[in-house]
C-alpha positions, -999 to +999 in steps of 0.1 A: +792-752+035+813-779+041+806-779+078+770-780+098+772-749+107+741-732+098+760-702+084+742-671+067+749-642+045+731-610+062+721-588+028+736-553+042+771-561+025+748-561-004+737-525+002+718-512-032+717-540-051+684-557-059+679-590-047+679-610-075+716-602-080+720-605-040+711-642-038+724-651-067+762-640-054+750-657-018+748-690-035+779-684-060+797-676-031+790-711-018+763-701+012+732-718+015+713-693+036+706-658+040+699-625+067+676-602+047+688-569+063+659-546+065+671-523+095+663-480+098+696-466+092+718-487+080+704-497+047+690-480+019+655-480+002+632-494+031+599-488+031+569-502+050+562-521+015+587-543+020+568-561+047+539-572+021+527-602+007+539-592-026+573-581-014+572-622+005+560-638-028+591-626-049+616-634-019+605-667-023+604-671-062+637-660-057+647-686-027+636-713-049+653-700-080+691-701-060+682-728-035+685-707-005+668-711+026+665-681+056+663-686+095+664-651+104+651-615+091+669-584+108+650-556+111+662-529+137+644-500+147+633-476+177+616-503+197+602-473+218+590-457+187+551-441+193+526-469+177+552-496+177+527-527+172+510-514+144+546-506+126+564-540+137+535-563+133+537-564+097+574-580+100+565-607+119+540-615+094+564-615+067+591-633+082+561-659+086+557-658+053+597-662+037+602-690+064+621-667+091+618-677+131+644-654+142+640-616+141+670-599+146+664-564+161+687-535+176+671-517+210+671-479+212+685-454+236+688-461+275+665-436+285+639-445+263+642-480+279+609-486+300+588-479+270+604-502+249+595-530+271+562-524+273+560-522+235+580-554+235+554-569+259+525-560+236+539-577+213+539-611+229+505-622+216+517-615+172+547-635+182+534-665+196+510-663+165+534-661+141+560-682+155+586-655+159+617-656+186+628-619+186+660-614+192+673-588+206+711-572+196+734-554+216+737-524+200+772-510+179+761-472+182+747-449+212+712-450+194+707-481+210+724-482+241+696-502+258+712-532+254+754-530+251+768-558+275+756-592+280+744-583+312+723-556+296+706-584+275+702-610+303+685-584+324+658-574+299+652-613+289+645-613+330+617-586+322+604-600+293+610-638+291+629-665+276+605-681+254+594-664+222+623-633+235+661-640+232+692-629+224+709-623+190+749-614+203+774-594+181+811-589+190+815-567+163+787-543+176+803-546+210+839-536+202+825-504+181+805-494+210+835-498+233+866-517+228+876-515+260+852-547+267+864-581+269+847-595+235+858-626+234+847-636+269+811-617+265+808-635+233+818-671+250+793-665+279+769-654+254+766-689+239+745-705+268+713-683+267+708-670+231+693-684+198+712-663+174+745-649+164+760-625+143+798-626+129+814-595+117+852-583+125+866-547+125+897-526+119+903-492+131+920-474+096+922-436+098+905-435+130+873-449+123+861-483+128+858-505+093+842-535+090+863-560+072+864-599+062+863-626+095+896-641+083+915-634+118+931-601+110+907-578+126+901-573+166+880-599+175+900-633+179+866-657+164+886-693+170+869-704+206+835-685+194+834-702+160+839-736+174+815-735+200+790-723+176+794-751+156+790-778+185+759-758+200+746-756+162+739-720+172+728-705+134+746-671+126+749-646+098+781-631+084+770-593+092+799-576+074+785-539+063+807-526+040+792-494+034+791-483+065+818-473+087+815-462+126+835-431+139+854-435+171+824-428+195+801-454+174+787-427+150+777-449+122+777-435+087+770-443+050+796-445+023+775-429-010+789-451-034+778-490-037+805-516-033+823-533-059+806-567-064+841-583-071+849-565-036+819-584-019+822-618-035+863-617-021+848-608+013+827-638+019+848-660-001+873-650+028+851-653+052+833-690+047+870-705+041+886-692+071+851-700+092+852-739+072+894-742+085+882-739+124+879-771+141 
């Protein structure tokens, strides 16, 4: 990057392709970091495995190999879910181990709320262990409506803390849950209380919402966000999903099909330059 903007590629534009191929079109693409996307749902082929040692040793044969560093490992699921520190535990301890602070997670549903933060609570002690700032997302579909405005996020950082809890804020999430919010002002007032940020743009083509390249064509003006980011040195990820598509009411689905690779690499390309040209 020609900028200090600590600027990332999150891996779910990459959906199905292994990660040898993934980092190695992250760095030709002129990025020095990356988001390793590992989030129920939304990605393909994730398994419990993932989270292992031996699963950490080759992401970081590989970040030496392309000279990529990572600040950040997403990895949404049901925070309420039944036995929740014995299933998220194992991600902190990887993200320890590929050189991660900031884990990037989605909430769940609003009803399921109350016994989310008390699994978030338990899991204080493996974060301050590990190092860890979790960070949570407003969500982008009704699966996790827990968290939706900045409000929503502010209120549960209340509950839980500001120290090794924070918030990781996504327009694009926002304007497919409901467009009828004010984005760019959420976004704005997002800057003075979280650690993390994600950058992704949308479209609505044939009446679904499509996540397309941040070149200022999609709904979400980026200008005033992007230049505060870079004078807060707030690091961020282009999220840009281009297998998945939301329906009108924020059902998220799958396309079956891989993307082009010539697709992706125009995408970012796109992306970085228009991101380099704001001031």
């Amino acid at each position: 990057m020609t900028n200090s903007l600590r600027l990332a590629v999150n891996t779910s534009i990459f959906d199905g392709y292994d990660l040898d191929t993934t980092l190695a079109t992250i760095k030709k693409c002129g990025f020095n970091f990356f988001e390793l996307a590992y989030n129920q749902g939304y990605v393909g082929n994730l398994n419990q495995d993932l989270f292992g040692i031996e699963n950490a040793n080759k992401v970081n044969e590989l970040k030496q190999k392309y000279q990529l560093a990572t600040l950040a490992l997403g990895c949404t699921m049901d925070l309420s879910a039944n036995d929740f520190l014995s299933i998220f535990s194992p991600r902190l301890h990887f993200a320890k181990l590929i050189g991660a602070t900031y884990i990037n997670v989605c909430t769940t549903k609003l009803e399921n709320k109350a016994k989310m933060v008390s699994n978030l609570k338990s899991l204080r002690p493996v974060l301050e262990k590990t190092g860890c700032i979790l960070c949570l997302e407003n969500g982008g579909d009704y699966n996790f409506d827990a968290f939706i405005t900045l409000e929503d996020g502010i209120e549960l950082l209340n509950e839980l803390g500001n120290d090794v809890y924070s918030i990781n804020f996504d327009p694009g999430n926002m304007m497919t849950f409901d467009k009828t919010l004010d984005v760019v002002t959420q976004s704005m007032k997002s800057l003075d209380c979280i650690r993390y940020f994600h950058i992704k743009d949308v479209c609505i083509r044939d009446e679904k919402f499509r996540f397309i390249s941040v070149e200022g064509k999609g709904l979400i003006d980026y200008s005033r966000i992007v230049s505060e980011l870079k004078k807060r040195d707030i690091p961020c990820s282009f999220e840009i999903p281009l297998r998945i598509y939301r329906d009108l009411d924020s059902t998220p689905h799958r396309f079956e099909h891989m993307v082009d690779l010539a697709v992706i690499e125009k995408t970012l390309i796109k992306s970085r330059k228009y991101i380099e040209s704001i001031s």
